[in-house]
VMD Tcl script that draws the C-alpha trace (Angstrom):
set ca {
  {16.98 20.70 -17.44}
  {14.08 21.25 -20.49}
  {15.42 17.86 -22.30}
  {15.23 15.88 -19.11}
  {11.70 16.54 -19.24}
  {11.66 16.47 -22.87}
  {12.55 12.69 -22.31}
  {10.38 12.07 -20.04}
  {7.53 13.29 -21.95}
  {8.88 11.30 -25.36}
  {9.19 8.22 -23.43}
  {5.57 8.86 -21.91}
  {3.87 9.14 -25.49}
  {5.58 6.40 -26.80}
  {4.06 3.89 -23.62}
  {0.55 5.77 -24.11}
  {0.88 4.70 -28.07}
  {2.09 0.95 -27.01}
  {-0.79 0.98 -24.93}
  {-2.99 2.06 -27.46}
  {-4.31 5.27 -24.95}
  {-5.32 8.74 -26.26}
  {-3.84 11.18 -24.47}
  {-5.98 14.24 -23.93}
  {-4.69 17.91 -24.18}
  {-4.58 18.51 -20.96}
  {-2.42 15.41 -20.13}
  {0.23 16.44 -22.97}
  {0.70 19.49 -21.44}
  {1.36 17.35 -18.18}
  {3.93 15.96 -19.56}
  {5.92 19.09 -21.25}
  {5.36 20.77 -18.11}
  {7.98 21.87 -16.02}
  {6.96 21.05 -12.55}
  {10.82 22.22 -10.79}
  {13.41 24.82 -12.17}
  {15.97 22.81 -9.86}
  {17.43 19.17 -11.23}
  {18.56 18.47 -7.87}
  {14.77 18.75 -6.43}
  {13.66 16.73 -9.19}
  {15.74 14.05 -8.45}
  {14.66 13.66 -4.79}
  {11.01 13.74 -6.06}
  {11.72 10.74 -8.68}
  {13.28 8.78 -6.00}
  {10.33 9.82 -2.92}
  {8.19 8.01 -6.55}
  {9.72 4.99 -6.40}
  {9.26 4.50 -3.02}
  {5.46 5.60 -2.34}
  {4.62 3.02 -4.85}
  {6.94 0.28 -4.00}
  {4.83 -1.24 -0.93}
  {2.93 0.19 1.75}
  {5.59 -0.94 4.22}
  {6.84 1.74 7.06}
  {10.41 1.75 5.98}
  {9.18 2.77 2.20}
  {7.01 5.42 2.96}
  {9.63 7.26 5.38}
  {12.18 7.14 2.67}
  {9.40 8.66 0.47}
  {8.69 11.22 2.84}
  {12.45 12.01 3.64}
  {12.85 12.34 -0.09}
  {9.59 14.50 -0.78}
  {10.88 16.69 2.13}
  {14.35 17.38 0.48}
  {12.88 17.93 -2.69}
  {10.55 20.91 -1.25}
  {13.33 22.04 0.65}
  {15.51 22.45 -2.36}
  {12.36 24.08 -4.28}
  {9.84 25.26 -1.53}
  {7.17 25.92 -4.75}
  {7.18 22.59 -5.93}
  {3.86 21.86 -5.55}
  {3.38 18.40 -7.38}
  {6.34 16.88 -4.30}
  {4.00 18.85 -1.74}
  {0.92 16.70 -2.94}
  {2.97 13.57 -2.89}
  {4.08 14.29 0.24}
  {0.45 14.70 1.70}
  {0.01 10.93 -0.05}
  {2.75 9.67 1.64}
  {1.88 11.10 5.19}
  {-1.69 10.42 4.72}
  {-0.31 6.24 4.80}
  {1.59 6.77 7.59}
  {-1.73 7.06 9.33}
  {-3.76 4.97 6.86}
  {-1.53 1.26 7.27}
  {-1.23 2.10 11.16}
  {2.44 3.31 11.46}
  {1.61 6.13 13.05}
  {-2.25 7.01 13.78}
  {-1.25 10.21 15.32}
  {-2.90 13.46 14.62}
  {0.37 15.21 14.35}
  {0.88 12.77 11.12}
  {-2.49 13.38 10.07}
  {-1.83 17.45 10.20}
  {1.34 16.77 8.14}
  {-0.66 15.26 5.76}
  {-3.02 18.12 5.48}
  {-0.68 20.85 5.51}
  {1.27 19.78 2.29}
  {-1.68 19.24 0.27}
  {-3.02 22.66 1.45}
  {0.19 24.07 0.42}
  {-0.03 22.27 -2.92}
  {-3.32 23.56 -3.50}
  {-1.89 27.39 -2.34}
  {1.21 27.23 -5.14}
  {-0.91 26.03 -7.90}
  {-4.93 25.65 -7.25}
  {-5.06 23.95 -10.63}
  {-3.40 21.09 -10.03}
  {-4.63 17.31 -10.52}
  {-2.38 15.75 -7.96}
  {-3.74 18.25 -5.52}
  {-6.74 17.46 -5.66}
  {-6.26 13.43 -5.45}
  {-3.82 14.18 -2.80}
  {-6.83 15.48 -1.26}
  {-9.04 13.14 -2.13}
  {-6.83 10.42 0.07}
  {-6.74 12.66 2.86}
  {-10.87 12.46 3.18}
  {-10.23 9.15 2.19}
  {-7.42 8.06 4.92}
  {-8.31 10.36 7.83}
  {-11.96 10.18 7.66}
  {-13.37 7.48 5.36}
  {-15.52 9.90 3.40}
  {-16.11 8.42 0.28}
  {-18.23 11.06 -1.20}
  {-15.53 13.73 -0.51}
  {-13.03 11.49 -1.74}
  {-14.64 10.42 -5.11}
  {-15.79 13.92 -5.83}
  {-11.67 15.14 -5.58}
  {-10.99 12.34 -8.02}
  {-13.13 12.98 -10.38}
  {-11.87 16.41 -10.30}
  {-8.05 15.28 -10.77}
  {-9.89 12.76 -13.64}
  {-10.92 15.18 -15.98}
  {-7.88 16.19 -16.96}
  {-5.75 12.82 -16.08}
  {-8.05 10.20 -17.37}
  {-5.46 7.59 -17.93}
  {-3.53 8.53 -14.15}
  {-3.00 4.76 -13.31}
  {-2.80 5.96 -9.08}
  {-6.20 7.83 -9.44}
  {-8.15 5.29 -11.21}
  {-6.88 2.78 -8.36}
  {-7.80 5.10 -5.62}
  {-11.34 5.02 -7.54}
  {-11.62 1.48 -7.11}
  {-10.49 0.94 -3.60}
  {-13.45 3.30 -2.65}
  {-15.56 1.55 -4.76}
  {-14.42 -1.43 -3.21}
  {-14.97 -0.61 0.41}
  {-18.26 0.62 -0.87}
  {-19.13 -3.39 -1.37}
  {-19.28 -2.45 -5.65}
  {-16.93 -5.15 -6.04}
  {-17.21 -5.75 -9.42}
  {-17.13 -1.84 -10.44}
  {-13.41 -1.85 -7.97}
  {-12.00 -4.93 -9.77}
  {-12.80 -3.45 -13.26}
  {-10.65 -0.08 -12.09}
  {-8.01 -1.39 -10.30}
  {-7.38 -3.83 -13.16}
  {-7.48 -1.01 -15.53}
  {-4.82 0.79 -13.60}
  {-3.01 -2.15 -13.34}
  {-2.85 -2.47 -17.07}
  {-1.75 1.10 -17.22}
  {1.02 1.04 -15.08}
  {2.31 -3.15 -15.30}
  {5.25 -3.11 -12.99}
  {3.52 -1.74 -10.02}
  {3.32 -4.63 -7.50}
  {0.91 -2.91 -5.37}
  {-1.70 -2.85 -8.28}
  {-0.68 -6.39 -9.08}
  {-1.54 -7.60 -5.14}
  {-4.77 -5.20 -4.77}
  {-6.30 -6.84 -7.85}
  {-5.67 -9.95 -6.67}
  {-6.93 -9.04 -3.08}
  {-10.29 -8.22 -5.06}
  {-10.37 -10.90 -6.31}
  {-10.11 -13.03 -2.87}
  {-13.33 -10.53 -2.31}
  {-14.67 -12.52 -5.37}
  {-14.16 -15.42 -4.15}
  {-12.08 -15.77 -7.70}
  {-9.24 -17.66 -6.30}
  {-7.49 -18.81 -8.94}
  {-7.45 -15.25 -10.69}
  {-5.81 -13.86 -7.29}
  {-3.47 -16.67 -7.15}
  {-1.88 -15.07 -10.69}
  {-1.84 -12.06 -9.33}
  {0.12 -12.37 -5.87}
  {2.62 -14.46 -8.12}
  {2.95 -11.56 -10.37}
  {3.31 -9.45 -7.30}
  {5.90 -10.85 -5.82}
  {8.00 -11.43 -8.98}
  {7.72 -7.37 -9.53}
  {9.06 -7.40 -5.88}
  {10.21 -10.40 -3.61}
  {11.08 -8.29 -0.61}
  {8.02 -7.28 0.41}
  {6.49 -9.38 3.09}
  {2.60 -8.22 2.63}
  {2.16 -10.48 -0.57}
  {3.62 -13.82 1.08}
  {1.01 -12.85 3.57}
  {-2.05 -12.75 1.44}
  {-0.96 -15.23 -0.68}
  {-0.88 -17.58 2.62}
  {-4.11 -16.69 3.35}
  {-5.18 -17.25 0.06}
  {-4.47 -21.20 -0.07}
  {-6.26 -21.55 3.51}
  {-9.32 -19.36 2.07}
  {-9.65 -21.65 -1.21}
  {-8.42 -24.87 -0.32}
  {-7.64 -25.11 3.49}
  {-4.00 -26.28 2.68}
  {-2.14 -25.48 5.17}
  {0.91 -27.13 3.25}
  {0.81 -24.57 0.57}
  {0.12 -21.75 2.75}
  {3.63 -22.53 4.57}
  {5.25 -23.27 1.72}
  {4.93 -19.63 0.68}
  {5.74 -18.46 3.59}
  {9.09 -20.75 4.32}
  {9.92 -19.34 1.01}
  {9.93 -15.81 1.79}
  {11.65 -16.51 5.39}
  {14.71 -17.79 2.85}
  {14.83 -13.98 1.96}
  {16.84 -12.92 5.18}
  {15.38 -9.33 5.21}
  {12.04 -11.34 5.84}
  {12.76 -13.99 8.61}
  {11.49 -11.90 11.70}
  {8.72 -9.93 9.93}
  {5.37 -9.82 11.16}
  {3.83 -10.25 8.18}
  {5.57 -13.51 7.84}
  {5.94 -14.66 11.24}
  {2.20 -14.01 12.25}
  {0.71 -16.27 9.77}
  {3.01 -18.82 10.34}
  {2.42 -18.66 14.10}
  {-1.08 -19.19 12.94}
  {-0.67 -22.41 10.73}
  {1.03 -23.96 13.44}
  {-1.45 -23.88 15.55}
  {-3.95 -25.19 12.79}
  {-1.98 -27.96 12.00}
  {-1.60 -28.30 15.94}
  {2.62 -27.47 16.71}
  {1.68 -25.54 19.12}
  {5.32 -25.34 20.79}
  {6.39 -23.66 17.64}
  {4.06 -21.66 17.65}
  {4.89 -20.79 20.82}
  {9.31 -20.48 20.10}
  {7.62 -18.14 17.18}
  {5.64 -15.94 19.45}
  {9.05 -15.46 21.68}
  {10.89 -14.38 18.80}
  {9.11 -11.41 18.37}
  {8.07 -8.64 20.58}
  {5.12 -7.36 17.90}
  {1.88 -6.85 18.86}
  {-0.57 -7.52 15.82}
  {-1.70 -4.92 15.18}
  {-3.63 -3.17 11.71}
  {-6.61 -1.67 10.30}
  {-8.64 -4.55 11.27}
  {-8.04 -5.47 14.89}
  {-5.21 -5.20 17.62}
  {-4.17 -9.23 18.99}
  {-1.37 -8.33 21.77}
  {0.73 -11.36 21.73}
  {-0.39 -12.36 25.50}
  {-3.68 -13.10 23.96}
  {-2.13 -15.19 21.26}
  {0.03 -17.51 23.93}
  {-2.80 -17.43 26.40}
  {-5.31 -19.12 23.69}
  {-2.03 -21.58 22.65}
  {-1.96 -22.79 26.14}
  {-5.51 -23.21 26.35}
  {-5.05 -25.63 23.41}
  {-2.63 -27.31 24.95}
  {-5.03 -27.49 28.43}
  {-2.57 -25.86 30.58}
  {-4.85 -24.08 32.29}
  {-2.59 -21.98 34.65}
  {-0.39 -20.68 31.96}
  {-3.47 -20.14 30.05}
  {-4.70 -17.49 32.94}
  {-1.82 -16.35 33.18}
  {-0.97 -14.99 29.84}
  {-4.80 -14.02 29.43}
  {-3.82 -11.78 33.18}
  {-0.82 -10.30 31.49}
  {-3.33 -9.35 27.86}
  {-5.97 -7.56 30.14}
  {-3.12 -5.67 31.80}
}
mol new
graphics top color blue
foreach p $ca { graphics top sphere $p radius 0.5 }
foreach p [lrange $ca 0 end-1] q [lrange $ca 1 end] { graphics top cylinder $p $q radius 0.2 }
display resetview
């Protein structure tokens, strides 16, 4: 067990060297930690890793919460996996697969039980910091638990991030590119850093910078449907092409795990009816039984056919569909 984590913390010195970053004291003794007695807990907690930052899809972060649950199981005081587990939970509620408060208590309870096997602990405390984040959009509470968890994990690629997407929904812009770039840097084969910094850069109005991103993103991973999206919505932001902004999509439709998503098919439903194929938009909308609906608004698909066949000046089918939205 001692020279799997002797490995791990070799390997981590060596990529903190390469990257020409100082690790503090308090970092190297991170790293030689041991945070499980049990090899078979570990390795459920490496895998629940992999998963909570792969994407921010449903299907990822239920694997990551399966595995974070199995790993506590097989070591109830493994406090680090009960602060990722909180994490995990906490976007559950967070990207709208579940806004329940049952999901929200989840999320609560493991971090407080992190915090109750070892009070010390930096992942606690940004653990924490995402639940005032995520289930009540206090950004003071949030930042203040980060900077907490910063002092001794300066050079934590997922806390500087979480700095910058505050700082970011603060409108500081500039201040959340430079961090989120930074922990992009720090961690280079996370495609959820590589698509947030180029979604701040959309805020930027820095298109061509985002375009390099979302290409990097989806070259780290070309199963998740999210980047195709923004990367859509990108061309129609910068240069109204339609054209383009299909293009990426048809190309992520050719990925078979991606035909029926929602974050494919509702953008396309949407360029058809700019470029005004409204029947396919239409034979799109009937494919799919998904509501839109996300952190930003909720579009029942009713709504969506009833405002097609308003374009289209069928009137009747227009009040009908607009009937069925109300209902």
């Amino acid at each position: 067990m001692s020279e799997v984590f002797q490995v791990q913390s070799d390997l981590a010195e060596r990529v903190a060297q390469a990257l020409d970053i100082t690790l503090l004291e308090p970092e190297r003794q991170a790293l030689a930690s041991r945070p499980t007695e049990n090899i078979e807990a570990y390795e459920y907690y490496l895998r629940g890793n992999e998963y909570l930052y792969r994407s921010y899809l449903e299907n990822d972060l239920r694997i990551t919460i399966r595995m974070y649950e199995k790993a506590v199981e097989l070591d109830p005081t493994f406090a680090l996996a009960y602060a990722k587990l909180s994490k995990a939970h906490g976007g559950m509620h967070w990207f709208y697969h579940d806004r329940s408060e049952e999901r929200l208590a989840m999320a609560k309870q493991a971090v407080d039980k992190a915090f109750q096997l070892n009070p010390d602990l930096p992942e606690a405390h940004w653990a924490l910091g995402f639940y005032h984040l995520w289930a009540h959009l206090d950004y003071d509470r949030a930042l203040e638990q980060f900077a907490i968890a910063r002092k001794t994990q300066p050079n934590n690629s997922v806390l500087i991030a979480a700095i910058g997407y505050v700082q970011r929904r603060q409108g500081k812009f500039e201040q959340g590119l430079a961090n989120i770039k930074k922990a992009y840097e720090l961690d280079p084969l996370s495609s959820v850093l590589a698509m947030e910094v180029g979604t701040t850069f959309i805020l930027l109005r820095r298109y061509s910078e985002a375009e390099r991103y979302y290409e990097r993103a989806i070259s780290l991973a070309p199963d998740v449907p999210q980047t195709y999206n923004f990367k859509a919505w990108l061309y129609l932001r910068w240069q109204g092409s339609t054209q383009k902004a299909r293009a990426v999509l048809e190309e992520a439709v050719q990925n078979i795990k991606l035909a029926e998503n929602a974050d494919i098919v509702n953008p396309l439903v949407n360029i058809d009816v700019f470029d005004g194929n409204y029947q396919e938009a239409l034979d799109r909308l009937s494919l799919k039984s998904e509501d839109i609906d996300g952190q930003d608004y909720f579009i029942p698909n009713a709504l969506r056919c009833a405002q097609i066949y308003g374009y289209m000046k069928k009137k009747e089918l227009a009040k009908k569909y607009h009937d069925e939205a109300r209902s």
